[in-house]
C-alpha positions, 0 to 999 in steps of 0.5 A, a space after each residue: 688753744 692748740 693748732 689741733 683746736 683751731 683746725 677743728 673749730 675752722 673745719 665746724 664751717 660748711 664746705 665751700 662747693 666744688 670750683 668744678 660745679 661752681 664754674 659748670 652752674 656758671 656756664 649753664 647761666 651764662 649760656 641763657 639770655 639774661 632777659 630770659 633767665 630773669 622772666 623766668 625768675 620772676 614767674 619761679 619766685 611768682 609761683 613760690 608766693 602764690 600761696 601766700 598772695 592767696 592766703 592775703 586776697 582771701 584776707 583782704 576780701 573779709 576786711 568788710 568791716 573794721 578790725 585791727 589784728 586782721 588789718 595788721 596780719 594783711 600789712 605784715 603779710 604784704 610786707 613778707 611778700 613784697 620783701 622776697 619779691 625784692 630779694 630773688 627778683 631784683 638782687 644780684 652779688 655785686 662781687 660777680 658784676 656790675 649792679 644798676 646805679 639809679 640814675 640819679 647818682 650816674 652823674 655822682 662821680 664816684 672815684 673808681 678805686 685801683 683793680 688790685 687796692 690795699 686793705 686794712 682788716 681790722 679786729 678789737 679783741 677782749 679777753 677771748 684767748 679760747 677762740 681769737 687764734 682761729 679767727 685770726 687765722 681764718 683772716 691771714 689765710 685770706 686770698 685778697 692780695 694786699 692785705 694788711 691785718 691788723 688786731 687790737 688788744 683792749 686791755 684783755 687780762 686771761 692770756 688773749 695778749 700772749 695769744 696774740 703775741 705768738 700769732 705776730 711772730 708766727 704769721 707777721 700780723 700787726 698787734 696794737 695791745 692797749 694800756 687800758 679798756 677803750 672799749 670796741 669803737 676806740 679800740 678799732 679807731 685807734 687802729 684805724 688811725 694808722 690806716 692808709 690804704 684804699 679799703 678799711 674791713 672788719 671782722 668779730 672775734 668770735 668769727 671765721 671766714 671763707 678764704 674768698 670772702 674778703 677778697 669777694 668784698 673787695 671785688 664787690 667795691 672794685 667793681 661798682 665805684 659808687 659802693 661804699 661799703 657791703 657786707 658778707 654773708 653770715 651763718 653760725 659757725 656753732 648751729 650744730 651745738 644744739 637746738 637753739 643755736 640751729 634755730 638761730 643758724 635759720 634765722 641768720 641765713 634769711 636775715 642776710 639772704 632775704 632782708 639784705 639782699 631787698 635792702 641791696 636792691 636799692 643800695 641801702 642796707 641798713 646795717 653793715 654786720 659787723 661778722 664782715 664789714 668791708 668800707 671804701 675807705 673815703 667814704 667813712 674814715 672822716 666819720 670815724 671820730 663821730 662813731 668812736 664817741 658818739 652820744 645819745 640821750 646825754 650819756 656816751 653810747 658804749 655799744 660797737 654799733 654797725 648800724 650807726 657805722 652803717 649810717 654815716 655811709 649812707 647819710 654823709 650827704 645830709 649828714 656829714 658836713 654837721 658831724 665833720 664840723 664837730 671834729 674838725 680839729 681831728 687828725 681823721 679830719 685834718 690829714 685828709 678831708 674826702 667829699 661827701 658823696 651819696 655812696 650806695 651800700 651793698 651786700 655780697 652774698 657770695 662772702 661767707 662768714 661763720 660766728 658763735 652764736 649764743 648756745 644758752 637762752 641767758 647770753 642770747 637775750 643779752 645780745 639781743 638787748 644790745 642789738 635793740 638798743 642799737 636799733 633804737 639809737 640808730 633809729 633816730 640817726 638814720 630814721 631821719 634821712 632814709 626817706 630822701 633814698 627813695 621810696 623803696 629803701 624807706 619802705 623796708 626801713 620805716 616798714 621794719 622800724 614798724 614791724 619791731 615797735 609794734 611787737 611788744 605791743 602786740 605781744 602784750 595784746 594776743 598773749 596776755 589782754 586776750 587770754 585775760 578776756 576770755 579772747 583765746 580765738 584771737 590768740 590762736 590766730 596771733 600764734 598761726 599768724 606767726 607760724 605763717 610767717 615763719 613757714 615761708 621763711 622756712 621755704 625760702 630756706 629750703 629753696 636755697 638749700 635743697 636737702 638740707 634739713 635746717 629748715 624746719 627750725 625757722 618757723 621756732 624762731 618766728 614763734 620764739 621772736 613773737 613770744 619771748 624777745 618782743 619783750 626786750 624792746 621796753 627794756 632795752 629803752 629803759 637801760 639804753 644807756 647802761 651797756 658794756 662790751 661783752 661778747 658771751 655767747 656759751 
């Protein structure tokens, strides 16, 4: 790739807005008493929802006799309300300011890390010499201080090696080059071994960054001691390639704005993505022997999962002591034993992150294969201790558990029992169901994004999802021990 390639691969990435707006938006709200600004939040978002409370008051009132699909349409509107309530009432960035600890963990003594702590940024990288050189750059350009980066070659066999070779010499960058394929979760932890510094980030191959958005995270974990981990906020770097990839682009902007930050709210996101994973290095370097090599039905579990990573943060202390015993003769163990604490996990919405997201329907379902297979590992990790967080973050996490078992399921009873039945009443209120749904995503989009025109292609995602991928849940079960490294996205 030439310099003139990755310049206009970084430059695909949306502008950051003007520092002059930034601080002039800041100073109006600094201006304002915080008890006020937040009342009027409330009553906006309030307002926002109203059509959708009325929407669900009206359906809840005709649930005078039995009947399941207006039941299931009740809760999973319920859900969708009570999840953007969360997001836009009770989220803040923490990179901008201290977030509440529950009172609970006040107590917890959660080691406050140095104003200005060293990182390791870290990426595991696999016959990708097209697209790597932007992406390493986009991480030495970052304005963190004390950054050390750090990427590993997994045995790549199309020139990736040379790529990164002349990346070294050029930009200082440490090149870890592997004599056969360990796959991504020994590739990273074999870097990872070398890594003393106060904080431990990650990054994918096919993504960009903001030159602001590690040093965010960082800020984030320096601010609140009792993090210990967030994530960035991701978009498609590609979503102008073509309809699909801008229906996509929709869809990751509400999954981090909406869904992470409800789960933040709580200091409980369940999945630290893997496009920006930025980790207090005490509260999980321990368990990364337990991620490199872990199990599940009998057979290793090849996919990089950030869920399952995302899991021994916040799990160590009713997890961790089992899963330290089991490598207790590592080096990650034996060089430095950390407590385990009840560490909080955060999102900075602030971080941005760009990646390529798949442009063909083929490479899509496949990601979205080893997404679900990693959900339904990790279900079985986290699942069996995130009812003692607390109510809220078990009430997103078994709700959405939820949500994604009984698609298929349902998809199987609107689109083909019913059309069979001669039901086609109930299939058409299935679909506007999901159109629903999908409309106040789309909303929500448009709130946060005035003037700009993407919004539109949210509702096709709820009714793609419906349609199409809540058919790859069965088959992701049955093959969840077949799995390779594969990051295709074209």
């Amino acid at each position: 790739m030439t310099a003139a390639d990755t310049a206009a691969r970084s430059a695909r990435a949306p502008a950051v807005l003007a520092p002059g707006l930034r601080s002039r938006a800041a100073g109006l709200r600094d201006r304002a008493d915080p008890a006020v600004r937040h009342g009027v939040r409330r009553l906006l978002v309030l307002l926002c929802l109203s059509p959708l409370l009325l929407v669900l008051a009206g359906a809840t009132l005709r649930l005078t006799e039995p009947s399941l699909p207006l039941l299931y349409g009740c809760v999973v509107l319920a859900g969708t309300i009570a999840v953007f309530h969360i997001a836009y009432t009770r989220y803040r960035d923490p990179s901008e300011s201290a977030v509440p600890v529950p009172r609970r963990l006040r107590d917890a003594g959660f080691p406050p890390l140095p104003p200005a702590p060293s990182v390791t940024f870290l990426l595991a990288v696999r016959d990708e010499a097209d697209g790597i050189e932007a992406c390493v750059r986009s991480m030495v350009s970052s304005d963190c201080q004390d950054v050390r980066v750090t990427v590993v070659d997994d045995h790549s066999g199309d020139g990736t090696g040379d790529v990164l070779r002349r990346l070294r010499d050029e930009l200082g960058i440490t090149v870890i080059h592997l004599d056969e394929n360990v796959g991504k979760k020994h590739a990273l932890v074999t870097a990872c071994a070398g890594a003393d510094t106060d904080i431990v980030a990650f990054t994918d191959s096919d993504c960009v960054l903001a030159p602001d958005a590690l040093g965010r995270c960082v800020q984030a974990l320096v601010r609140n001691p009792a993090l210990g981990a967030v994530s960035g906020h991701c978009r498609a770097l590609n979503a102008p390639a073509n309809l699909l990839t801008r229906v996509q682009d929709t869809w990751y902007e509400g999954q981090f704005r909406v869904a992470k930050a409800a789960e933040a709210s709580f200091g409980s996101v369940s999945c630290v993505s893997g496009p920006l994973a930025v980790f207090r290095r005490d509260a999980v370097y321990n368990y990364l022997p337990a991620w490199a090599d872990d199990r599940f039905m009998g057979a290793p579990f090849k996919f990089a999962t950030d869920r399952q990573l995302t899991g021994y943060v916040l799990g160590q202390v009713w997890k961790g002591r089992s899963l330290k015993a089991r490598y207790a003769d590592s080096p990650f163990l034996t060089d430095e034993d950390f407590p385990e604490r009840p560490w909080q996990v955060g999102y900075v919405r602030s971080a941005k992150v760009w990646t390529d997201v798949p442009a063909r329907l083929g490479p899509l379902l496949r990601q979205q294969v080893r997404w679900k297979k990693s959900f339904i590992r990790n279900l079985f990790f986290t699942g069996g201790f995130m009812w003692r967080r607390g109510a809220g973050p078990a009430a997103l996490f078994y709700g959405h558990v939820l949500w994604v078992l009984a698609a298929p399921v349902l998809a199987c009873t609107h689109l083909l029992w019913a059309p069979a039945h001669g039901t086609l009443l109930l299939t058409g209120l299935y679909l506007l169901g999901v159109l629903l749904k999908g409309c106040a995503w789309a909303v929500a989009y448009r709130i946060d994004h005035p003037g700009d025109p993407r919004w539109r292609y949210r509702p096709l995602m709820s009714v793609f999802s419906a349609v199409v991928l809540a058919w790859l849940l069965p088959y992701s079960l049955l093959t969840v021990r077949k799995g390779v490294w594969s990051r295709g996205t074209s």
